[in-house]
C-alpha positions in Angstrom: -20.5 -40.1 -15.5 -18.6 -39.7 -12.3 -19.4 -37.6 -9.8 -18.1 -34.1 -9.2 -16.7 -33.4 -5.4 -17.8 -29.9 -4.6 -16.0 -27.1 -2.5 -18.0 -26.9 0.3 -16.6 -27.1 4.1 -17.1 -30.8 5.9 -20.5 -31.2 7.4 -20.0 -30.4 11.1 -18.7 -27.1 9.6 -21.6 -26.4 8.1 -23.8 -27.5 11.7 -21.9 -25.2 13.7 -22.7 -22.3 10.8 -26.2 -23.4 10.6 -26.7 -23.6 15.0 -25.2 -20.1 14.8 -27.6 -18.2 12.3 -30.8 -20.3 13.5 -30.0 -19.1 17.1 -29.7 -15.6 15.7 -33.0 -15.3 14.5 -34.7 -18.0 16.8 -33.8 -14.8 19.2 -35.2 -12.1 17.3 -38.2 -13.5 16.4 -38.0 -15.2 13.1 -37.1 -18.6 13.6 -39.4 -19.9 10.5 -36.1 -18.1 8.5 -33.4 -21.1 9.9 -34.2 -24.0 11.9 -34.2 -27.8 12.6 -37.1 -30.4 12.7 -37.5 -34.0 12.1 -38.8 -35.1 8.7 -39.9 -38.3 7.2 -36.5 -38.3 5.8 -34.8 -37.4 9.0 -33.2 -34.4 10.6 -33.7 -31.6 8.5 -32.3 -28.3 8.4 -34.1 -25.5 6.9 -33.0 -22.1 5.2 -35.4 -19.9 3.8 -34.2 -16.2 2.8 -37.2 -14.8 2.7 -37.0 -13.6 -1.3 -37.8 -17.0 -2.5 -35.2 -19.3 -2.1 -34.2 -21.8 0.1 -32.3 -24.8 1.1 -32.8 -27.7 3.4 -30.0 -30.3 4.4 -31.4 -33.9 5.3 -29.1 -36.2 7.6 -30.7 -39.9 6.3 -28.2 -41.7 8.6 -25.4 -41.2 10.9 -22.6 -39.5 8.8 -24.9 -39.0 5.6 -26.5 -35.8 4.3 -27.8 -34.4 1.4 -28.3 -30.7 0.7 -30.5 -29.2 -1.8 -31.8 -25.9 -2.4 -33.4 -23.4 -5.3 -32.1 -19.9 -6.2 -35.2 -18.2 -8.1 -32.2 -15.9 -10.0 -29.2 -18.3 -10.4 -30.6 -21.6 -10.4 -30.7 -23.0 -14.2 -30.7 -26.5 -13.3 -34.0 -28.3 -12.2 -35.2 -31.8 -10.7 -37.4 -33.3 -12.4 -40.3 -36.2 -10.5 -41.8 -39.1 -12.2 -45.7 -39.3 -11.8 -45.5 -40.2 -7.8 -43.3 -37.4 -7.2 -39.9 -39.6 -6.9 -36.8 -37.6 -7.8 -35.0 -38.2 -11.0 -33.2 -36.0 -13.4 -29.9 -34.6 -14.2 -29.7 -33.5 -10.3 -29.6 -37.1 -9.6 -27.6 -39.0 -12.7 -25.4 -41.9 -11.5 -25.8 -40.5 -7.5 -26.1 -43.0 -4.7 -29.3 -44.6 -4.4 -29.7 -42.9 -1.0 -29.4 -39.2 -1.8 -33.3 -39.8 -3.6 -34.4 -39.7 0.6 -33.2 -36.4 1.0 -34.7 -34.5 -1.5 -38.1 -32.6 -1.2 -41.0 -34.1 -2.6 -42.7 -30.9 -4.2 -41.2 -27.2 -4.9 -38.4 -26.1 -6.8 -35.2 -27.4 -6.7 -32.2 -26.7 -8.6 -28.9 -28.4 -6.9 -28.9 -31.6 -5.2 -25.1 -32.4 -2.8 -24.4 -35.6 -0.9 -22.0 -35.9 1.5 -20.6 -39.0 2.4 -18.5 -38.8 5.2 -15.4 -37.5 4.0 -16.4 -35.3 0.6 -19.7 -33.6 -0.9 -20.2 -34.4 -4.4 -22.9 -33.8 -7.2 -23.8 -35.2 -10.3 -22.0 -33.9 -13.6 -23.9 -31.0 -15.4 -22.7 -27.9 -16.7 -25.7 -25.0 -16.2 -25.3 -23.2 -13.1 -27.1 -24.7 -10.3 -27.5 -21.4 -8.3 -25.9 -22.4 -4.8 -23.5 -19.5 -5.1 -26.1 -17.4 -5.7 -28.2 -18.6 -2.9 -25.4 -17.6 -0.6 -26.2 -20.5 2.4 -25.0 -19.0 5.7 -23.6 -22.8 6.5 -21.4 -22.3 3.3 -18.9 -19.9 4.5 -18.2 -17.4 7.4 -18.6 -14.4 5.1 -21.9 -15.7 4.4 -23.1 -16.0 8.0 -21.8 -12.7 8.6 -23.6 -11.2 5.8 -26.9 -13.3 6.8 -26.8 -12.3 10.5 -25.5 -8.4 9.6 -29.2 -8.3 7.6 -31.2 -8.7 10.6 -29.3 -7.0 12.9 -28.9 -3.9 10.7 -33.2 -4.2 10.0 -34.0 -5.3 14.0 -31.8 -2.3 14.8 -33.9 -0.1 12.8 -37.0 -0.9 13.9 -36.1 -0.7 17.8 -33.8 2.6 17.3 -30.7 1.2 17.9 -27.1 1.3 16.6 -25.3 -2.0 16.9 -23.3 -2.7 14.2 -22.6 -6.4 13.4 -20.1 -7.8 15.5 -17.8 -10.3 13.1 -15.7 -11.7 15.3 -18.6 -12.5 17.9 -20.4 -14.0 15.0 -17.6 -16.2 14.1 -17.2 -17.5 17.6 -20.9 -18.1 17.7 -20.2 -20.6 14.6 -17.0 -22.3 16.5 -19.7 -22.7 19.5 -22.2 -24.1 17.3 -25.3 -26.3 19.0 -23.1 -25.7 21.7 -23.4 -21.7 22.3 -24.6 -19.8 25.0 -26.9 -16.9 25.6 -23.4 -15.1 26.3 -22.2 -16.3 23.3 -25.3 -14.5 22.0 -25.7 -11.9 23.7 -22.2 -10.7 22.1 -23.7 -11.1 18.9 -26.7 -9.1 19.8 -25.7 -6.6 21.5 -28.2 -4.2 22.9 -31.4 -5.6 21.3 -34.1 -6.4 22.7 -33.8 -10.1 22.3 -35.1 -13.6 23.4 -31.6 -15.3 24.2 -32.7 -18.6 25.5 -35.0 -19.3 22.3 -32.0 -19.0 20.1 -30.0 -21.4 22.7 -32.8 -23.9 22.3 -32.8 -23.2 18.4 -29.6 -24.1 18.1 -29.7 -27.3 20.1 -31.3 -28.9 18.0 -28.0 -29.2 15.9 
């Protein structure tokens, strides 16, 4: 069946979203939450929301990625592996050969996007796949905001301050992308006590 192009912004989009919120909480002390590292596969990106669901996003070769991700409420799809663990399923029905690279070997996974360069697209299926609900903070600025407004709001707690999220400073955060600053953070921050060159360092490695 042909593919299915998904509404979801073009991929340096998404790295400018993804620098921003890894930066935020590179800075505040939780940088296992949002991150890059190098896998077998490639560059990775990693999102984990702490309440069981995550995504990563795997750039195989210049220009390429492939996202995937697990919602423990909304996602009703699922990969399935053959006996060595290689991907197959309804996740990956009539999809390039190379989107197989980007997806994890083991844990759950219910939605599977390539990008090629110009569009992301998934295979056809009809259950709900649960990226909505995962809310990504690369997927849209009103998820960044929300993202970065729940550990400011709990970092604020816990160190007695009142700084309420900044929207407009996180947005320019995402324009900056690997490219911020610690002033560029530091107007996200605020007042908090914060370690602004591990989120600049986080977020070079977009």
């Amino acid at each position: 069946m042909p593919l299915q192009t998904v509404d979801l912004d073009p991929l340096d989009v998404l790295r400018g979203r993804w620098a921003a919120s890894s930066a935020v909480v590179a800075a505040l002390g939780f940088p296992a939450a949002s991150h890059a590292r190098d896998d077998a596969a490639g560059r990775l990106w990693w999102h984990d929301d702490g309440g069981g669901n995550t995504a990563q996003l795997v750039l195989p070769a210049p220009g390429l990625a492939v996202l995937s991700g697990w919602d423990h409420q909304g996602s009703r799809t699922a990969l399935t592996r053959a006996g060595d663990g290689e991907p197959t399923g309804e996740l990956l029905v009539d999809v390039p050969e190379w989107w197989a690279a980007g997806v994890p070997r083991e844990g759950a996974v219910g939605f599977v996007y390539g990008w090629d360069g110009a569009r992301w697209q998934r295979a056809a299926y009809d259950l709900p796949d649960g990226f909505a609900e995962l809310q990504l903070p690369a997927g849209s600025d009103a998820a960044l905001v929300g993202f970065v407004d729940s550990y400011l709001d709990g970092v604020a707690d816990e160190q007695g301050q009142d700084w309420p999220t900044p929207r407009a400073a996180v947005q320019a955060l995402s324009r900056a992308g690997a490219g911020l600053t610690e002033s560029d953070l530091a107007a996200v921050l605020g007042p908090l006590d914060a370690d602004l060159a591990a989120g600049v360092t986080a977020a070079r490695g977009f």
